[in-house]
C-alpha atoms as a printed R data frame, in Angstrom:
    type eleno elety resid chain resno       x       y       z
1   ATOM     1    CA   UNK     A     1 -14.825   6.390 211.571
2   ATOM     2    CA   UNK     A     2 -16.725   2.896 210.996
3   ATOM     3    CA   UNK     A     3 -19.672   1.868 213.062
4   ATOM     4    CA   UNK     A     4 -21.171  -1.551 212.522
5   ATOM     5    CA   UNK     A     5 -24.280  -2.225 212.358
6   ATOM     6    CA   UNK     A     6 -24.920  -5.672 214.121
7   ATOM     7    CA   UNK     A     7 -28.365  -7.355 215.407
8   ATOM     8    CA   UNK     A     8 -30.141 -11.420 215.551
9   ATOM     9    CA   UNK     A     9 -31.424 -12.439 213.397
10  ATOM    10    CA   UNK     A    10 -35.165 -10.632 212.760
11  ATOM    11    CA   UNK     A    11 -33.944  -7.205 214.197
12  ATOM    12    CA   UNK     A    12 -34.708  -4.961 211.131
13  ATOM    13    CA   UNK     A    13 -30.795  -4.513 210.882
14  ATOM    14    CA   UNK     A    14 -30.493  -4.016 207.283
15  ATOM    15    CA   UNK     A    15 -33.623  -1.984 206.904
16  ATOM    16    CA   UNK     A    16 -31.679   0.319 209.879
17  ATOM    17    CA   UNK     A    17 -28.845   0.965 207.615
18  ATOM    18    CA   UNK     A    18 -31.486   1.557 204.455
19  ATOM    19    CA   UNK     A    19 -32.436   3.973 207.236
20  ATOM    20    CA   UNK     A    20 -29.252   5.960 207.758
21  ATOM    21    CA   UNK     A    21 -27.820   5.362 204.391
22  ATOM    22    CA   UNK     A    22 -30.207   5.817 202.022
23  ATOM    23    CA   UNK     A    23 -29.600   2.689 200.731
24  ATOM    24    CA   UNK     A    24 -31.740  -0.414 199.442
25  ATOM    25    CA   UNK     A    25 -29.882  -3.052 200.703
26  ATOM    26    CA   UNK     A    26 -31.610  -6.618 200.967
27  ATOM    27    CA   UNK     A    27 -33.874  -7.000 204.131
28  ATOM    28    CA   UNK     A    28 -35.055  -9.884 205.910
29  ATOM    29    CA   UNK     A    29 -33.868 -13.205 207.321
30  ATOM    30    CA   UNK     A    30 -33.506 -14.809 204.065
31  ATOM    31    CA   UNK     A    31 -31.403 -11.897 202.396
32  ATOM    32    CA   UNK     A    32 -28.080 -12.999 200.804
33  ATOM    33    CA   UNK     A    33 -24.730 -12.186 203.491
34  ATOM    34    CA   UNK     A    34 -22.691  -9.580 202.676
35  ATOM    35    CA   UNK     A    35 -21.040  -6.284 204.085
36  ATOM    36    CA   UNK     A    36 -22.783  -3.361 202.895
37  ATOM    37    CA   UNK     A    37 -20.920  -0.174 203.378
38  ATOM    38    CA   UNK     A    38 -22.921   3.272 203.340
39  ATOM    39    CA   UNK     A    39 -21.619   6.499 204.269
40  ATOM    40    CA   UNK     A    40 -23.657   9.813 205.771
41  ATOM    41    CA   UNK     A    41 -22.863  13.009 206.552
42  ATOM    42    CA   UNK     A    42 -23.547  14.147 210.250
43  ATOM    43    CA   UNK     A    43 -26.165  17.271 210.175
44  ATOM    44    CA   UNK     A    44 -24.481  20.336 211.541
45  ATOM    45    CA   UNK     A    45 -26.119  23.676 211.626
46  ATOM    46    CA   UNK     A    46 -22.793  25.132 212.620
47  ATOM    47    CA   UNK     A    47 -21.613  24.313 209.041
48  ATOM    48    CA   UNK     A    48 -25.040  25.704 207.555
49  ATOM    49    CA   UNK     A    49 -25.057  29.184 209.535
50  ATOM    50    CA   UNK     A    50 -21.213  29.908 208.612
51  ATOM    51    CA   UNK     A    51 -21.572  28.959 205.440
52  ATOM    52    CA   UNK     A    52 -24.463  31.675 205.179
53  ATOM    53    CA   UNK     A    53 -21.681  34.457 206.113
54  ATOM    54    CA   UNK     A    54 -18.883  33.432 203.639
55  ATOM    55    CA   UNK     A    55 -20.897  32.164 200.909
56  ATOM    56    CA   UNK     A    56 -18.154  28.803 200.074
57  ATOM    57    CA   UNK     A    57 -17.753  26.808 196.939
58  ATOM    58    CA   UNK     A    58 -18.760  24.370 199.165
59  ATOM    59    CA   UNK     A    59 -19.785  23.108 202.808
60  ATOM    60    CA   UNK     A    60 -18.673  19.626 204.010
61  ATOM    61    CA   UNK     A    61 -20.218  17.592 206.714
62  ATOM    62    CA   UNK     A    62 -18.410  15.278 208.740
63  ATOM    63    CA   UNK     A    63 -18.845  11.750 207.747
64  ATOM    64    CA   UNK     A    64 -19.055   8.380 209.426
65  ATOM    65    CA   UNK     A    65 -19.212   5.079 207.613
66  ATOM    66    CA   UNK     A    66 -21.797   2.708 208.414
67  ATOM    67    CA   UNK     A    67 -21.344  -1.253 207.617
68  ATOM    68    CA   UNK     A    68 -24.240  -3.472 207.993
69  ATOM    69    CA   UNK     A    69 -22.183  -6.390 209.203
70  ATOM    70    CA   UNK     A    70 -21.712  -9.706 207.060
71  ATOM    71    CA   UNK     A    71 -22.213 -12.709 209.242
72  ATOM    72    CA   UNK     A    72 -25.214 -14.915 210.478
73  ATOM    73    CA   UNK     A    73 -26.752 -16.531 213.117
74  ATOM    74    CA   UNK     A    74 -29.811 -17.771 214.597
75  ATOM    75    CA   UNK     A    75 -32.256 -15.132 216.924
76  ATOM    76    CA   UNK     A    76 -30.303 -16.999 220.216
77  ATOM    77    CA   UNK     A    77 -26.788 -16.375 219.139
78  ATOM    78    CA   UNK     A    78 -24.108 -14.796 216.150
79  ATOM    79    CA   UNK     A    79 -21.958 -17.171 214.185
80  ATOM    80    CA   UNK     A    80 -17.892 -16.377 214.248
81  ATOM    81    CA   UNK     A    81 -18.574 -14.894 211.104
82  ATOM    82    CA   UNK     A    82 -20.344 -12.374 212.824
83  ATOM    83    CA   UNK     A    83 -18.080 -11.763 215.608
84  ATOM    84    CA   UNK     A    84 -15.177 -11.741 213.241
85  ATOM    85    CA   UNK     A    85 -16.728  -8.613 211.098
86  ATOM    86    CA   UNK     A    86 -17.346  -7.062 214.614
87  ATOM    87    CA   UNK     A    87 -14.136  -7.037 215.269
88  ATOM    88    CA   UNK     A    88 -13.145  -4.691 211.867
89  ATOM    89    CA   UNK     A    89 -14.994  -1.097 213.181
90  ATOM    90    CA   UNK     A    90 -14.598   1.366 215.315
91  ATOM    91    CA   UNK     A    91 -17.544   1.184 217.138
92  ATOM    92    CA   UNK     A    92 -21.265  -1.030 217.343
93  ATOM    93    CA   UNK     A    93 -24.583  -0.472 216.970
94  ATOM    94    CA   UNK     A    94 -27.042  -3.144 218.652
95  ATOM    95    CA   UNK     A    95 -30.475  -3.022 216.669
96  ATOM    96    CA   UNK     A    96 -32.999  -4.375 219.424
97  ATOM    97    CA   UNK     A    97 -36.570  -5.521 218.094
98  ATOM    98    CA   UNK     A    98 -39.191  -4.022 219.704
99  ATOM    99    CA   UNK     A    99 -42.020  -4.422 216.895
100 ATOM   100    CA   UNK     A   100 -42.541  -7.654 216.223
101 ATOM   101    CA   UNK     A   101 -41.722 -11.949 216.290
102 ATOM   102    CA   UNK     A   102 -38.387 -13.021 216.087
103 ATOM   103    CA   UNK     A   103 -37.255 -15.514 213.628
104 ATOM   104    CA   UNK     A   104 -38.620 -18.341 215.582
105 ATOM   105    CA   UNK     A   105 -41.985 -16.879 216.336
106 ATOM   106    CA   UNK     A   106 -41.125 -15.667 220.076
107 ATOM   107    CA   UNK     A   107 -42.755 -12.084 220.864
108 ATOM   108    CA   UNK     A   108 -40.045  -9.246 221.107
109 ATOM   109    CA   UNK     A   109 -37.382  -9.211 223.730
110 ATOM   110    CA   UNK     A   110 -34.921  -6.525 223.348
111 ATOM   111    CA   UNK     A   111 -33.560  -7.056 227.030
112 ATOM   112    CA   UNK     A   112 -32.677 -10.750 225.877
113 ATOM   113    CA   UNK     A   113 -30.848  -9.292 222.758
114 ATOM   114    CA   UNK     A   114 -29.459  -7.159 224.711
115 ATOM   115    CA   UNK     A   115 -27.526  -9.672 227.324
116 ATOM   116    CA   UNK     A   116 -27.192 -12.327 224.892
117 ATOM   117    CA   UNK     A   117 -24.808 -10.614 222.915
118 ATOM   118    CA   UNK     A   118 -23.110  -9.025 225.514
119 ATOM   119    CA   UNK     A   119 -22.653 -12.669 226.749
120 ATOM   120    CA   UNK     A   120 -21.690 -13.519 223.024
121 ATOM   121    CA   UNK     A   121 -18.598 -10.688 223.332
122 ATOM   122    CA   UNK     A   122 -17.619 -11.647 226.394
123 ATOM   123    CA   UNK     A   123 -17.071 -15.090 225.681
124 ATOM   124    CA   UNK     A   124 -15.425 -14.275 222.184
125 ATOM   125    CA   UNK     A   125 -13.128 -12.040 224.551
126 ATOM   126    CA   UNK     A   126 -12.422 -14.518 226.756
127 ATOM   127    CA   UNK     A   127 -11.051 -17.073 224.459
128 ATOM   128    CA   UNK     A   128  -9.061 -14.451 222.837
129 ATOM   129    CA   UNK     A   129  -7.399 -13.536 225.968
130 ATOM   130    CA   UNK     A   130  -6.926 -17.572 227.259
131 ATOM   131    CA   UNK     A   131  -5.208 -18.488 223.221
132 ATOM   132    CA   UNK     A   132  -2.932 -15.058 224.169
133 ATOM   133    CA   UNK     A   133  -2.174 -15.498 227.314
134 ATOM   134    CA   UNK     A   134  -1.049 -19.246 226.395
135 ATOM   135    CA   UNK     A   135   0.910 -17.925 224.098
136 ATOM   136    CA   UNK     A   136   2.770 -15.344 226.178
137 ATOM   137    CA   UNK     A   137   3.357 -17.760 228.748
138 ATOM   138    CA   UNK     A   138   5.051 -20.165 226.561
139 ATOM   139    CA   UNK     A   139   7.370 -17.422 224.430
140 ATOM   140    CA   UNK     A   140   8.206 -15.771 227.739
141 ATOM   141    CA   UNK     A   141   6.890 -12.765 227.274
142 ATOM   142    CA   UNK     A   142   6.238  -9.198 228.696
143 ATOM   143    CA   UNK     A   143   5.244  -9.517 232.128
144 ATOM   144    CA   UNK     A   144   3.736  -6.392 232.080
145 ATOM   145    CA   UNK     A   145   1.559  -7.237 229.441
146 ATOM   146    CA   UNK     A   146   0.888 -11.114 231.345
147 ATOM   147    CA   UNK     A   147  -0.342  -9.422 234.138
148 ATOM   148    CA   UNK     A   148  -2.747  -7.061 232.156
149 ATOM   149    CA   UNK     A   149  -4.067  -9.788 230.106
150 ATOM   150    CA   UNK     A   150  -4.223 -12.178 233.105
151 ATOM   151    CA   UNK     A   151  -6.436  -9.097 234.656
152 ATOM   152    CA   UNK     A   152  -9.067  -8.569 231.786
153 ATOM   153    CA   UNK     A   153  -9.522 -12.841 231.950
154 ATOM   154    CA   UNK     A   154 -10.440 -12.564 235.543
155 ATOM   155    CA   UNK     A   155 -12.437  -9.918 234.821
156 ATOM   156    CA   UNK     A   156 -14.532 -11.545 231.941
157 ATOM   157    CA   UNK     A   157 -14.900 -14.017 234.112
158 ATOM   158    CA   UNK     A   158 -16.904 -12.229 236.383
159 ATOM   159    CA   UNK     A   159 -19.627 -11.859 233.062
160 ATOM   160    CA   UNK     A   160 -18.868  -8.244 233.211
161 ATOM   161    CA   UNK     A   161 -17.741  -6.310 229.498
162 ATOM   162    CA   UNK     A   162 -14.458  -4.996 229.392
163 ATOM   163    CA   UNK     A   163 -15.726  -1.752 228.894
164 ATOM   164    CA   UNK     A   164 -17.329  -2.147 232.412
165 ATOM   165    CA   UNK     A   165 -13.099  -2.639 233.686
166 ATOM   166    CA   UNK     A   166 -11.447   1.108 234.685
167 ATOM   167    CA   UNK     A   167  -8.501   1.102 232.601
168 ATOM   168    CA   UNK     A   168  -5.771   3.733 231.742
169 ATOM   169    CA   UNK     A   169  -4.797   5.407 228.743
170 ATOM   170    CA   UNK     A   170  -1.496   3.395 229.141
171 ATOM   171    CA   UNK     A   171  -2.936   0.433 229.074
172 ATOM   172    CA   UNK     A   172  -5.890   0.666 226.410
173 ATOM   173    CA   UNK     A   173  -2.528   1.504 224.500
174 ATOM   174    CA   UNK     A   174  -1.190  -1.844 224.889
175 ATOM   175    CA   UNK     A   175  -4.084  -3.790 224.186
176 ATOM   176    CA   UNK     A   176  -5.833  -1.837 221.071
177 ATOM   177    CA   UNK     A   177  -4.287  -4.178 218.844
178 ATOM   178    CA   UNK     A   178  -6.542  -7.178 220.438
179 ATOM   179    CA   UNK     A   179  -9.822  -5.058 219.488
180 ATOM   180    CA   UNK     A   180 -12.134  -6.557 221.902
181 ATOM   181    CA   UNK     A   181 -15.875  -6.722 221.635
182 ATOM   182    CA   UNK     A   182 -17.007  -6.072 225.022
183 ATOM   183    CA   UNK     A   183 -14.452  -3.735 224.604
184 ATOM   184    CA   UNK     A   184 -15.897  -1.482 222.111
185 ATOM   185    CA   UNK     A   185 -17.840   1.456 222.164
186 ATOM   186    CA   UNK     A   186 -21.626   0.412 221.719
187 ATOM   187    CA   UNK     A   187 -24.812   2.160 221.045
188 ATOM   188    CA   UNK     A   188 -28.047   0.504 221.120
189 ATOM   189    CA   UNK     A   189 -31.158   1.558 218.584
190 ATOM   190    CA   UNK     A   190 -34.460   0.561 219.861
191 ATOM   191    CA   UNK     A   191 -36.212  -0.663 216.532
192 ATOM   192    CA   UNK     A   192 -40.084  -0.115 216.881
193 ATOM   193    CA   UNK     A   193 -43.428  -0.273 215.161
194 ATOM   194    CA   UNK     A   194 -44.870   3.217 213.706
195 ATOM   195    CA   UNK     A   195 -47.091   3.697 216.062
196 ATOM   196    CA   UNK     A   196 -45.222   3.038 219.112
197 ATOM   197    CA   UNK     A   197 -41.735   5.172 217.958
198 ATOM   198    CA   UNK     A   198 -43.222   8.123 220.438
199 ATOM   199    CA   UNK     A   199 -43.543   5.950 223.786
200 ATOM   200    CA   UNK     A   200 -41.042   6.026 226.430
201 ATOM   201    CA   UNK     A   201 -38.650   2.883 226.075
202 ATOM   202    CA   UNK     A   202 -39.309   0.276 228.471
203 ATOM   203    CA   UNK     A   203 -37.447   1.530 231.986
204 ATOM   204    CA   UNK     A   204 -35.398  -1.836 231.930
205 ATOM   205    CA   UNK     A   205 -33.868  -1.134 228.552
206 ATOM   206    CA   UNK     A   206 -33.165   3.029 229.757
207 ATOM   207    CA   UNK     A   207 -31.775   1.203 233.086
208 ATOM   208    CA   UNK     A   208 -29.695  -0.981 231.231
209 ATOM   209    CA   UNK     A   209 -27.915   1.522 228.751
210 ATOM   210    CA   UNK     A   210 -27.301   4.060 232.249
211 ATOM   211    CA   UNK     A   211 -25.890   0.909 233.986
212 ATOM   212    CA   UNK     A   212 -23.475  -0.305 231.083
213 ATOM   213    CA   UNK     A   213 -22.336   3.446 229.973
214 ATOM   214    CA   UNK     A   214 -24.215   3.044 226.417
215 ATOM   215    CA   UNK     A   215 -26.030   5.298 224.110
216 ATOM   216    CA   UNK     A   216 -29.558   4.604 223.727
217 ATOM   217    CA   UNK     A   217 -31.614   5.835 220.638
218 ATOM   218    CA   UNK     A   218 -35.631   5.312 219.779
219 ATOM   219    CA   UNK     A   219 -36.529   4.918 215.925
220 ATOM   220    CA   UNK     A   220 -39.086   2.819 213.430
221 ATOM   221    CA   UNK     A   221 -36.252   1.800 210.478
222 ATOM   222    CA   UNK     A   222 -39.029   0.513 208.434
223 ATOM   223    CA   UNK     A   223 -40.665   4.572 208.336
224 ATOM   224    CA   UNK     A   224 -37.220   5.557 208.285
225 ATOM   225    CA   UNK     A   225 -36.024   3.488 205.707
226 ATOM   226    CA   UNK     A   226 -39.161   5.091 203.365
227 ATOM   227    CA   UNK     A   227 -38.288   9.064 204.404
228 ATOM   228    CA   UNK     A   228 -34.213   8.156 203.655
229 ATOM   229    CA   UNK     A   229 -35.174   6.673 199.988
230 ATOM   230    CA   UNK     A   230 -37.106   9.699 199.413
231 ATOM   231    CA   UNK     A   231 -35.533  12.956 197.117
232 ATOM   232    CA   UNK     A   232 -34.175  15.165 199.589
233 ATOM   233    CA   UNK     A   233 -36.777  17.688 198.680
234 ATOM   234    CA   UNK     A   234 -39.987  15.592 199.949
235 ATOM   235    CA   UNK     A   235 -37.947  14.607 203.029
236 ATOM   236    CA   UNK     A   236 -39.232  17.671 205.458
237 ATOM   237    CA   UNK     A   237 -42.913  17.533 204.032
238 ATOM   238    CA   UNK     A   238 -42.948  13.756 204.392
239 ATOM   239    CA   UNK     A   239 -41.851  14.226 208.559
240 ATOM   240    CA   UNK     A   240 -44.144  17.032 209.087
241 ATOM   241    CA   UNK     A   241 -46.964  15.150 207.669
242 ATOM   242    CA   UNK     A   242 -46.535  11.888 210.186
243 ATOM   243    CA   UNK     A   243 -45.428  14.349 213.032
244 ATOM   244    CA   UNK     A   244 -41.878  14.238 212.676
245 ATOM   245    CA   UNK     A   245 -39.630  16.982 213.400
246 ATOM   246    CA   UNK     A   246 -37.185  15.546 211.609
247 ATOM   247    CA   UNK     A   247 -35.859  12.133 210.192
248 ATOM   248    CA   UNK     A   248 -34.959  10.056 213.843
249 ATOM   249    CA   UNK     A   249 -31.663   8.959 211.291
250 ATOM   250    CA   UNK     A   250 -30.514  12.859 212.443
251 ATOM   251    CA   UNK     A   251 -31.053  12.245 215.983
252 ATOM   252    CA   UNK     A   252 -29.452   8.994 216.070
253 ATOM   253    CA   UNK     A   253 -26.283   9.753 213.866
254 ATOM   254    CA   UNK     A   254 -25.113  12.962 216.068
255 ATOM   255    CA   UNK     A   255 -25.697  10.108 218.958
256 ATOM   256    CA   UNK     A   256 -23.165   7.577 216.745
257 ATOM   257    CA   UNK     A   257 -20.487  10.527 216.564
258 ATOM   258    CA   UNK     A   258 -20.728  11.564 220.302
259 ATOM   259    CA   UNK     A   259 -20.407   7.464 220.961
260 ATOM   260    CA   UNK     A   260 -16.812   7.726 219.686
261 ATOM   261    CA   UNK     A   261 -15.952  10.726 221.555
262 ATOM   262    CA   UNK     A   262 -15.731  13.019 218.985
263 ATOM   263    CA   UNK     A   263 -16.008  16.494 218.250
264 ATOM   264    CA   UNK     A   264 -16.269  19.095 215.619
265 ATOM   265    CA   UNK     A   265 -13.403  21.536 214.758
266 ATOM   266    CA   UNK     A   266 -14.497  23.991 212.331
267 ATOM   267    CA   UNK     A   267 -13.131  26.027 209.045
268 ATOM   268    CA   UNK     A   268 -14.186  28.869 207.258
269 ATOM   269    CA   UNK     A   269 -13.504  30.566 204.123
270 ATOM   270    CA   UNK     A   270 -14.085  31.098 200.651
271 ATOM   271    CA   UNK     A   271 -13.521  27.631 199.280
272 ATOM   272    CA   UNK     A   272 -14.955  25.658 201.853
273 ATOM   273    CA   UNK     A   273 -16.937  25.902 205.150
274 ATOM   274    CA   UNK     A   274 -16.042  22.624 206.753
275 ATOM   275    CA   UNK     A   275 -16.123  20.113 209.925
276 ATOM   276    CA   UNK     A   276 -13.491  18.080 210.544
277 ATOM   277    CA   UNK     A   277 -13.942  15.454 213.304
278 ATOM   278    CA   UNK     A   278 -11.853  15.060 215.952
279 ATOM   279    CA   UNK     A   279 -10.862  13.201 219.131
280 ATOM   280    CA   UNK     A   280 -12.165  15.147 222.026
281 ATOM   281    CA   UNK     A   281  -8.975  16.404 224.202
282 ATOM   282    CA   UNK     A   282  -6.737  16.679 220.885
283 ATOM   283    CA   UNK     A   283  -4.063  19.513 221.396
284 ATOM   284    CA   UNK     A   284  -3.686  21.810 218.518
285 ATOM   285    CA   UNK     A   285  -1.013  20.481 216.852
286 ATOM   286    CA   UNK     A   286  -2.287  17.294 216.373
287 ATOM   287    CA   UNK     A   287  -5.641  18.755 215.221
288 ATOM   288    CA   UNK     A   288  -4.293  20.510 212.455
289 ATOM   289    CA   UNK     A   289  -2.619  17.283 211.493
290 ATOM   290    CA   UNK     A   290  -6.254  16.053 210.600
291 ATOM   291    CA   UNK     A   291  -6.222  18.762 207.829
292 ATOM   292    CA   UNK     A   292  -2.546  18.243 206.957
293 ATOM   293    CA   UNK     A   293   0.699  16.877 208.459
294 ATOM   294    CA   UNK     A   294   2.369  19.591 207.031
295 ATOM   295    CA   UNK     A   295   0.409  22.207 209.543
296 ATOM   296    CA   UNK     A   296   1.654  20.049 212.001
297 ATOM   297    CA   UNK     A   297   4.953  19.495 211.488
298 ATOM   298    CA   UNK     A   298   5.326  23.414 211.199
299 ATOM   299    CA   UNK     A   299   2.738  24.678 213.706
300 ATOM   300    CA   UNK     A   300   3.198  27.952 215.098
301 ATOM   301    CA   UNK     A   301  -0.234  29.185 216.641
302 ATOM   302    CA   UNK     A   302  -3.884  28.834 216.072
303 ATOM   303    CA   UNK     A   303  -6.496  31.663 215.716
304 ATOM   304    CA   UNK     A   304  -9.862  30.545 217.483
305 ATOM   305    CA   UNK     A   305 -12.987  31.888 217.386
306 ATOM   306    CA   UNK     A   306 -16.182  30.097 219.161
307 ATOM   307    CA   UNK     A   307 -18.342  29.718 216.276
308 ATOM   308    CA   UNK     A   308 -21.466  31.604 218.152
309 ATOM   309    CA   UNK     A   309 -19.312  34.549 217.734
310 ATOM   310    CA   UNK     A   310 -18.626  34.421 214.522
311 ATOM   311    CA   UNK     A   311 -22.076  34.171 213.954
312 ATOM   312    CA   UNK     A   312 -23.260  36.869 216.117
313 ATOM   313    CA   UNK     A   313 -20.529  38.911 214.884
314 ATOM   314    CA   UNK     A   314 -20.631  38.100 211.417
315 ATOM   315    CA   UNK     A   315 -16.550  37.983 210.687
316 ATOM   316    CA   UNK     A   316 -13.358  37.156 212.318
317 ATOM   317    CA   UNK     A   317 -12.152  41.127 211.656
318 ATOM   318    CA   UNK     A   318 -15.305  41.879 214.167
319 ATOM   319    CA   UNK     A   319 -14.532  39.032 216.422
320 ATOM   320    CA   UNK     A   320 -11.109  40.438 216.468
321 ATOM   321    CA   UNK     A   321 -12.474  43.927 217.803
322 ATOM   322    CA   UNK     A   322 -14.686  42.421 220.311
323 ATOM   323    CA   UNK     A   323 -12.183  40.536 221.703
324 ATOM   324    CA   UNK     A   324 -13.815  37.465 220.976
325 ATOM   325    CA   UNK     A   325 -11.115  35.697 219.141
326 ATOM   326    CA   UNK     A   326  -7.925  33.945 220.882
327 ATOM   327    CA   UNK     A   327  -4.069  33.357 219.941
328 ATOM   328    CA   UNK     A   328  -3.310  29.738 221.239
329 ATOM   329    CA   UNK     A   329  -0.065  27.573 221.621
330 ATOM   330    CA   UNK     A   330   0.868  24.288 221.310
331 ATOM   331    CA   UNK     A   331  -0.695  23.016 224.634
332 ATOM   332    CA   UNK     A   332  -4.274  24.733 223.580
333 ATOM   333    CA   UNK     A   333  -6.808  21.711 223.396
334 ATOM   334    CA   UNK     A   334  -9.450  21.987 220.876
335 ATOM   335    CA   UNK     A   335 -12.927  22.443 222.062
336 ATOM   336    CA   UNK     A   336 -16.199  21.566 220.033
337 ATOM   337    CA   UNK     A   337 -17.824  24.047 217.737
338 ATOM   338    CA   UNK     A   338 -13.784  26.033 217.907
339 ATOM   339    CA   UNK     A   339 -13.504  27.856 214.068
340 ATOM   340    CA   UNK     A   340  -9.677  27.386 213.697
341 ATOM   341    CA   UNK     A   341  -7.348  29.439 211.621
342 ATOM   342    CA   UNK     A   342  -3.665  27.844 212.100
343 ATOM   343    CA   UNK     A   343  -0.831  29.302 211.384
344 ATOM   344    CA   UNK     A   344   2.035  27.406 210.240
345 ATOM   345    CA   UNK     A   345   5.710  27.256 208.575
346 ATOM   346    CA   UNK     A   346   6.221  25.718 205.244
């Protein structure tokens, strides 16, 4: 799972990913280009609580890998470097300033970021689709597909994203490979001053993000960036002490992983406590591919147990008794927070 972190010029975009990551990459319009890569675990008190009953060699987190994306630009628009690297992740992550001058002096506008890069992937979309659909015309080539592409261009051309376009499963199938920008999932971060992180984000911005179908999240990277470079220990006592009831880099990562429509499927046991993430509407079978293709390949059933059970109940054995825990088939689509047992043939 890669989300990439992408903002003008002046946007506090690197000190955002020293935010999530823990990280010191260079900050700051003059820092040298480059992909920085960071990756976090995404806080789950599912994990912690079940790991309090069976007592694991370890607990792991899911993870999601962060790039701070190489590329330039000026504060009105994103080279093709820029667009290029955007094209490489799973999903984007607009920092907006909201605390201070751009580049070029101008006070904060994160409603002009906001449609000028959305004007920026729709035009990088566009020529995509005219070079392919050239192409396709000349080799003679799937009508089918012709008639798709031809669809999406008249679409763009209305100045609308992609993701804006009801499409079907069929047919974001046949164009994956293309990996368009207005196309991709996208979460904006609202980058403010200290003393401003607890106000209500301007209505036009909230308006915006309902409108378009995007996440929305509220944080000051520069505080952020100082309570992720601290030992893990000081973390708590730093938040408490500004007001915090916990590092916004919590808030805003569960936000990244619901962005990609993802869930948690869970697994307990001596060795590990553990959640894997998932697509959300993933049958069994190809859920307990994510732990091994040989589960797959010789699935039988799968035990499940909703993990507020287990809890309650303290063991499967008891979760058994009560009722509480189910035998599933092949068809059985796994939910969020499920605690999985499969059982398969070698």
């Amino acid at each position: 799972m890669r989300i990439g972190l992408v903002g003008f010029p002046g946007s506090g975009k690197s000190t955002v990913f020293n935010a999530l990551t823990g990280l010191s990459a260079e900050t700051g319009f003059g820092a040298k280009k480059g992909k920085n890569l960071g990756v976090v675990k995404v806080p789950d008190e599912r994990v912690d609580l079940l790991a309090e009953i069976y007592k694991p060699k370890k607990t792991v987190y899911a993870e999601i890998a962060f790039t701070d994306l190489a590329g330039g630009g000026s504060a009105r628009g994103l080279d093709r470097g820029a667009l290029n690297a955007m094209r490489e992740v799973d999903a984007l992550c607009q920092v907006l300033n909201d605390f201070g001058p751009d580049v070029e002096g101008r006070p904060p506008d994160a409603m002009r970021e906001l449609v000028d890069l959305e004007i920026e992937t729709i035009l990088a979309d566009q020529e995509l689709l005219e070079k392919r659909i050239a192409r396709v015309k000349k080799e003679q080539g799937d009508a089918r597909e012709l008639a798709l592409l031809e669809r999406l261009l008249a679409h763009l051309e209305t100045e609308k994203p992609l993701r804006s376009l009801e499409l079907t499963e069929e047919e974001l199938k046949t164009i994956s490979g293309y990996r368009f920008l207005s196309l991709t999932p996208l979460l904006l971060v609202l980058n403010r001053a200290e003393d401003r992180v607890a106000e209500e984000p301007p209505a036009e911005i909230v308006a915006a993000a309902e409108e378009r179908g995007l996440g929305l999240a509220v944080l000051s990277a520069q505080v952020e960036m100082e309570i992720a470079q601290l030992p893990q220990e000081e973390q708590k006592e730093f938040c408490e002490a500004i007001g915090l009831p916990e590092p916004a880099k919590n808030r805003f990562i569960r936000a990244a992983f619901e962005l990609l429509d993802l869930v948690s499927m869970l697994t307990v046991g001596e060795d590990e406590c553990r959640a894997w993430p998932i697509r959300r509407g993933l049958p069994a079978p190809r859920a307990a591919g994510k732990i091994h293709s040989d589960i797959e390949r010789g699935f039988i059933r799968v035990e499940v147990t909703h993990w507020k059970d287990l809890i309650e109940l303290g063991s499967e054995a008891k979760c058994r008794e009560a009722g509480k825990l189910a035998i599933q088939g092949k068809g059985y689509v796994i939910r969020d927070g499920d605690v999985c047992n499969f059982r398969f043939n070698v």
